[in-house]
C-alpha positions as CSV (number, residue, x, y, z in Angstrom):
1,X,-5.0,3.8,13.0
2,X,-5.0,7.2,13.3
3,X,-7.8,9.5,13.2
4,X,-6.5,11.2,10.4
5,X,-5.1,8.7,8.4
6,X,-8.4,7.5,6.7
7,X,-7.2,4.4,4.1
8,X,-10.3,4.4,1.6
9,X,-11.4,2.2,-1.4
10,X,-12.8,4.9,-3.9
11,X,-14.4,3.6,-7.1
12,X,-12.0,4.2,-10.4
13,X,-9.0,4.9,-7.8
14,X,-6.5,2.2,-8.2
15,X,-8.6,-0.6,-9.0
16,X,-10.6,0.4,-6.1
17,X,-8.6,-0.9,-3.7
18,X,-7.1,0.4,0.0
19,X,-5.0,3.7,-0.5
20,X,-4.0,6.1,1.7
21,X,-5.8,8.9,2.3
22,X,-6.5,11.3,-0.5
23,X,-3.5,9.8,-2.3
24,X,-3.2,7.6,-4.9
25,X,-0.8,5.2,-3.0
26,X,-1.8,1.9,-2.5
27,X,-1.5,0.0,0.8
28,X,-0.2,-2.6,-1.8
29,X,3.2,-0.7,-2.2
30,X,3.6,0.0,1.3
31,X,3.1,-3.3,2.1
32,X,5.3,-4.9,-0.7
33,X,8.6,-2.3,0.5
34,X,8.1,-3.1,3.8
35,X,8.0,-7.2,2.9
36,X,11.2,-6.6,0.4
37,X,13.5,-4.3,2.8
38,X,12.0,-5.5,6.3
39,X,13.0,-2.0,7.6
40,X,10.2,0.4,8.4
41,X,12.4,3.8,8.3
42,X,13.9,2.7,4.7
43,X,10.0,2.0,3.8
44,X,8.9,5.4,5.3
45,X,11.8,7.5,3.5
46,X,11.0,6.1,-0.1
47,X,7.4,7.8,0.3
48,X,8.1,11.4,1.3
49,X,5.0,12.7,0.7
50,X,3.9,10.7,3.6
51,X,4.2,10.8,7.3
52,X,5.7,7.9,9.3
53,X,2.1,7.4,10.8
54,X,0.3,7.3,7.4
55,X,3.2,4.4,6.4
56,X,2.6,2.6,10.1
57,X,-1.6,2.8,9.8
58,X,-0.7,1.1,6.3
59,X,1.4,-1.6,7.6
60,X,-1.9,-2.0,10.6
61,X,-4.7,-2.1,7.9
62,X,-2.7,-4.8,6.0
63,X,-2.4,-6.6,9.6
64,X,-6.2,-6.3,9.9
65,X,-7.5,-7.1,6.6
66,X,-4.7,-9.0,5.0
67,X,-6.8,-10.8,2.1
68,X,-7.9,-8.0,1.0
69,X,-4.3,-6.2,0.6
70,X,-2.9,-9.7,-0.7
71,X,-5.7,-9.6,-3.7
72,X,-4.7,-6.1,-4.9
73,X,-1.1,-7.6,-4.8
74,X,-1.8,-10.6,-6.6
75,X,-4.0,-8.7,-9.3
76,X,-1.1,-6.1,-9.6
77,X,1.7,-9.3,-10.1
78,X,-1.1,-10.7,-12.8
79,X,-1.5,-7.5,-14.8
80,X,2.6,-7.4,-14.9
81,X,3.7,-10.5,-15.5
82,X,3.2,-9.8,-19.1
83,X,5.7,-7.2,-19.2
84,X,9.4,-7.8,-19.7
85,X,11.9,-7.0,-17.1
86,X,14.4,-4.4,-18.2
């Protein structure tokens, strides 16, 4: 990952789990885009806010610690199911 691309699990900040940086974006959504589209530039472009290296050292801390990505995915999927689809 890159130096300056620090994913952190803050306290209060999105359950504490992994997001990117100062940002409140989960490594969850990255990781979920990238898993739905399999296309890394489509996955990139939907988060402009971000740089392509921030989006690649998500996709590498999900490759490195994959359980603990998968249980902020599977507590996200929990807390929605309850909600009707449009």
């Amino acid at each position: 990952m890159d130096e300056q691309t620090i994913i952190r699990e803050t306290s209060g900040v999105c359950g504490g789990y992994p997001c990117i940086g100062d940002t409140r974006i989960p490594v969850r959504m990255i990781v979920e885009l990238f898993d739905a589209t399999h296309d890394f530039e489509q996955t990139a472009a939907m988060f402009p806010q971000l740089t392509q290296r921030q989006v690649r050292d998500a996709l590498a801390y999900y490759h490195e610690h994959p359980s603990r990505v998968d249980e902020d995915i599977a507590r996200n999927a929990w807390y929605l199911a309850p909600i009707p689809a449009l």
